[in-house]
NUKOLDREN-963721 format. One line per 5 residues: number of its first residue (from 1); their letters; for each residue x, y, z negated of C-alpha. Coordinates in nm, 2 decimals. Layout:
BEGIN
NUM	a	X/Y/Z ~ ...
end
This chain:
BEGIN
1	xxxxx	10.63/-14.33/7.97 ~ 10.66/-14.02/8.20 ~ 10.94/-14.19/8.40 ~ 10.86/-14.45/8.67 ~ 11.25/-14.49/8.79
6	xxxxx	11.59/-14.48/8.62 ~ 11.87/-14.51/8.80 ~ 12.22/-14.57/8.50 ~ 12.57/-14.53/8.69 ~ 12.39/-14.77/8.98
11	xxxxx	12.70/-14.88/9.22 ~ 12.66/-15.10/9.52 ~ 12.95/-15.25/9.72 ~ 12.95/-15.45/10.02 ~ 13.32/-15.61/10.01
16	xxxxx	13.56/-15.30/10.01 ~ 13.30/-15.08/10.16 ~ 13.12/-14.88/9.83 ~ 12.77/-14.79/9.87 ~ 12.61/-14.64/9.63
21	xxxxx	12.84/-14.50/9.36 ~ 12.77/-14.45/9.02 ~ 12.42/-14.29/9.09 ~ 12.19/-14.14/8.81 ~ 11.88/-14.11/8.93
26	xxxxx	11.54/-13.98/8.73 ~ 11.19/-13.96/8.89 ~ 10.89/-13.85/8.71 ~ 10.52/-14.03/8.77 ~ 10.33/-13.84/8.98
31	xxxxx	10.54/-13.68/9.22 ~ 10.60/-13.72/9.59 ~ 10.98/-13.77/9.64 ~ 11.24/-13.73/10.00 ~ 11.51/-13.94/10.01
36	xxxxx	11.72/-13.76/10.25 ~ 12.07/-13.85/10.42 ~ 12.24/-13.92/10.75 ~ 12.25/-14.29/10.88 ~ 12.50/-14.50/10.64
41	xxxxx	12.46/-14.28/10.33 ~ 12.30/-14.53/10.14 ~ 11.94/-14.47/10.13 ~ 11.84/-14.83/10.28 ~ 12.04/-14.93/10.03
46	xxxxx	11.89/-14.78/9.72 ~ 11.56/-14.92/9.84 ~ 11.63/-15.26/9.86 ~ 11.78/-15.23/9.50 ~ 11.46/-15.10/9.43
51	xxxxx	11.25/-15.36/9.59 ~ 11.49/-15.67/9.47 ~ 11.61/-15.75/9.78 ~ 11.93/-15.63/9.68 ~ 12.15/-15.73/9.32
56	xxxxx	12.34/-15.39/9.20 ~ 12.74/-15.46/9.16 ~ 12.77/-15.19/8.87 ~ 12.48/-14.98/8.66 ~ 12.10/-15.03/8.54
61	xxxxx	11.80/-14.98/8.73 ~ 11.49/-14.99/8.57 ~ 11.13/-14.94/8.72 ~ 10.84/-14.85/8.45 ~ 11.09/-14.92/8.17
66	xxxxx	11.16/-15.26/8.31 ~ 11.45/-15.47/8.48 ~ 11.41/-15.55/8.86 ~ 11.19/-15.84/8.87 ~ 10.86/-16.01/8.87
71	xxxxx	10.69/-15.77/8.66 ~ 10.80/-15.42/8.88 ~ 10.74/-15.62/9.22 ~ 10.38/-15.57/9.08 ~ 10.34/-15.21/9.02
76	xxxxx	10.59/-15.17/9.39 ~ 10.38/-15.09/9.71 ~ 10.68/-15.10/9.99 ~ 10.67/-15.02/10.35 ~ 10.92/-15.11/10.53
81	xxxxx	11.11/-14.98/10.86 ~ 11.10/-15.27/11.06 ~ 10.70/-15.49/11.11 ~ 10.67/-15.80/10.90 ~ 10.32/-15.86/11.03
86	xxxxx	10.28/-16.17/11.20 ~ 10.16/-16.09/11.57 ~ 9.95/-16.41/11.60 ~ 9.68/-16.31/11.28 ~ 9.42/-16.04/11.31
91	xxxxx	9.37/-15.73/11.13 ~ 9.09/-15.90/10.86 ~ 9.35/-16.19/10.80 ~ 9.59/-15.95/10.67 ~ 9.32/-15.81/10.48
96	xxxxx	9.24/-16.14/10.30 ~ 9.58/-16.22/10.25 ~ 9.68/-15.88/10.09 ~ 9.39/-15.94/9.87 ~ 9.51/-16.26/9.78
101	xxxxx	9.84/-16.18/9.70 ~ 9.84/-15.87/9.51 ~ 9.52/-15.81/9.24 ~ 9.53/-15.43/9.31 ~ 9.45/-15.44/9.70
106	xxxxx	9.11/-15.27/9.74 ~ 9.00/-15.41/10.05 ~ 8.72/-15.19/10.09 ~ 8.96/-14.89/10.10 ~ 9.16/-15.06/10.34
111	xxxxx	8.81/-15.13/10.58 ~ 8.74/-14.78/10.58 ~ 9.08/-14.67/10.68 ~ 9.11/-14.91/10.93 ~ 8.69/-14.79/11.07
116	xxxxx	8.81/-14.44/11.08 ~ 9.03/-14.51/11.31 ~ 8.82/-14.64/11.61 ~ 9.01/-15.02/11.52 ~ 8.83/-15.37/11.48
121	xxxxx	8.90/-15.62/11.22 ~ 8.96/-15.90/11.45 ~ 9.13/-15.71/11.67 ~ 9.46/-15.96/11.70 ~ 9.83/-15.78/11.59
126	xxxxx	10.03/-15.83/11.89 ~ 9.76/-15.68/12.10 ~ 9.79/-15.35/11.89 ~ 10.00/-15.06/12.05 ~ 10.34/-14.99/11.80
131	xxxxx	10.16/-14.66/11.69 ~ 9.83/-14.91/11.60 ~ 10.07/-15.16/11.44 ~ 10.23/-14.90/11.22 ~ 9.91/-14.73/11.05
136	xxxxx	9.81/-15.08/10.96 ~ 10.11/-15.16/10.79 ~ 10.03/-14.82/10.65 ~ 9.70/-14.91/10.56 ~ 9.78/-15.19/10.41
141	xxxxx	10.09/-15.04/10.18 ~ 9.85/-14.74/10.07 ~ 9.53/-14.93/10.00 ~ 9.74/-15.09/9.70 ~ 9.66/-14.91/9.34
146	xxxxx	10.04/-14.90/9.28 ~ 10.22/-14.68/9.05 ~ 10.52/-14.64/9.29 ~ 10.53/-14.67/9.69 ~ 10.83/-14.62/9.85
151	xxxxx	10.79/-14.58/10.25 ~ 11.09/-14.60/10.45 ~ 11.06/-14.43/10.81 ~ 10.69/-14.44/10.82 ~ 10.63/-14.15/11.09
156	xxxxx	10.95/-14.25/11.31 ~ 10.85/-14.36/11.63 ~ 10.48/-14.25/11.69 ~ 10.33/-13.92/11.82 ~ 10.27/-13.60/11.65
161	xxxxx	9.85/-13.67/11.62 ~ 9.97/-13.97/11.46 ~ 10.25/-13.81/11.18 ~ 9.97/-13.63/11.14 ~ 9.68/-13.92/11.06
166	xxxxx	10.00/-14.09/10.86 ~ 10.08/-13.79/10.63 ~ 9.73/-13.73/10.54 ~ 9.63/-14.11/10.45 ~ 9.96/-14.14/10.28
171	xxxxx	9.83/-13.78/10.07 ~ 9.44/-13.90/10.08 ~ 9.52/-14.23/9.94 ~ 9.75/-14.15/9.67 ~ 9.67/-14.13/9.32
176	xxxxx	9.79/-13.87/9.10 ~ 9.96/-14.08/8.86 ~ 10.17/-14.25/9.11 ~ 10.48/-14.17/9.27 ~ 10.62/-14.19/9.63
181	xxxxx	10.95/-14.22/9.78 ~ 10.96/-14.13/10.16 ~ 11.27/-14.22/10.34 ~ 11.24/-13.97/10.66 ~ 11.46/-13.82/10.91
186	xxxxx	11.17/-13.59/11.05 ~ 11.25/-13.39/10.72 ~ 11.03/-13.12/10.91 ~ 10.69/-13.32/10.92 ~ 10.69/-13.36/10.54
191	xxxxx	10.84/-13.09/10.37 ~ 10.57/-12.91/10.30 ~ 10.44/-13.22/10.11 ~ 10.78/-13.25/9.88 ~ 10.75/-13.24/9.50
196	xxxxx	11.10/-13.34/9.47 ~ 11.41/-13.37/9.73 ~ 11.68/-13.68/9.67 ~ 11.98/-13.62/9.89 ~ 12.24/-13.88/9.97
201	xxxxx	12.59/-13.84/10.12 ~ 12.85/-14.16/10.15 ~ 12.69/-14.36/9.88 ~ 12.67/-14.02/9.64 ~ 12.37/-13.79/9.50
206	xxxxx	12.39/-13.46/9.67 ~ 12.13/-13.31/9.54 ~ 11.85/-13.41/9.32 ~ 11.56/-13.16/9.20 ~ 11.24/-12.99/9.32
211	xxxxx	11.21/-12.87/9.71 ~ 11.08/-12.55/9.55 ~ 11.43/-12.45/9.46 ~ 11.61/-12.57/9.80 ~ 11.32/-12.36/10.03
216	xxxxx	11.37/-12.04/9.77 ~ 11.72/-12.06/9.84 ~ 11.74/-12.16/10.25 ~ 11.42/-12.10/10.35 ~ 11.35/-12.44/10.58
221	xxxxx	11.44/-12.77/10.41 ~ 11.48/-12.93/10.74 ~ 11.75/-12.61/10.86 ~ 11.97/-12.64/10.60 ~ 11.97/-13.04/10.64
226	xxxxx	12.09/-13.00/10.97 ~ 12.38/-12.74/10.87 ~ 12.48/-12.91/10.59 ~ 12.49/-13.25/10.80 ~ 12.60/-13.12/11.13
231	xxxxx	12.95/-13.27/11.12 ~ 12.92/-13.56/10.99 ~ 12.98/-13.88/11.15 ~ 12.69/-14.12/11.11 ~ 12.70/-14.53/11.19
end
């Protein structure tokens, strides 16, 4: 099967407030994806429908051919915005429980990612800076052999040395079967890493197709995101 996601006329309402709306959404196996749209256009959304965390109100959404469930959560590597590590554990702890918990973890990748970066096994979470807390999250999503990650604000918040450290582990680590969704609002860090571009606007699909054909036409991704979304009203 040479599709990893299908999205079917995929709705999601909160109450009255709709937001996604009949989306049809295709992606390929082996392609890195954007998922691009202002704050409130639904992207968080889409994820968590994704990742289960979230039942659809309307539509199908299937992940390798399958219903949202047990068996996709396996073949699902998900980083989320906010930390879920627990600040008490150290570094190796998360380690052995990663290992534990999903049978693809190779914790030997996940050693020497953590090496080249100058950081200790027992060094303790909380003691991390947020930058240091981030690329072990990061570490710990990419050292998965999953067939689809899906990274939500990954580069938000730390320094350029570090975008750049994040986009070429996220790259380095990635095999060429798999497929990645990034969720980004630094559109000009990672455009240049783009197969495909999905772009969201109050719950709709914009646009959905190869970055090739958006940088052919307005030269800069990131530019034409800007015009396009100057004057609208986020939340």
């Amino acid at each position: 099967m040479d599709k990893i996601l299908k999205c079917s006329n995929l709705s999601k309402n909160y109450g009255n407030v709709e937001a996604l709306k009949n989306c049809n959404i295709e992606l390929k196996r082996g392609r890195i994806v954007g998922l691009l749209g202002p704050n409130g256009s639904g992207k968080t959304t889409l994820i968590k429908l994704i990742n289960g965390l979230l039942v659809p109100t309307n539509g199908e959404l299937l992940v390798d051919g399958k219903k949202i469930g047990v068996e996709t959560k396996k073949v699902i590597s998900y980083l989320p915005e906010r930390t879920y590590l627990d600040p008490n554990v150290k570094v190796y702890e998360m380690f052995e429980y990663f290992k534990d918990f999903y049978v693809d973890f190779d914790i030997n990748r996940a050693r020497t990612l953590l090496h080249e970066l100058g950081m200790k096994e027992d060094s303790r979470i909380k003691d991390l800076s947020k930058g240091m807390k981030e690329k072990v999250q990061l570490i710990l999503v990419m050292s998965r052999n999953a067939d689809l990650y899906i990274l939500d604000e990954p580069i938000a918040g730390v320094d350029p040395a570090s975008r750049d450290y994040i986009l070429d582990t996220i790259l380095n680590n990635l095999n060429k079967d798999a497929t990645l969704i990034i969720s980004t609002h630094l559109i000009y860090e990672i455009e240049r890493i783009l197969d495909d571009v999905i772009i969201i606007r109050d719950g709709n699909i914009l646009y959905q197709g190869e970055t090739k054909a958006l940088l052919e036409e307005h030269g800069s991704l990131d530019e034409w995101f800007r015009k396009e979304f100057r004057y609208v009203k986020t939340i």
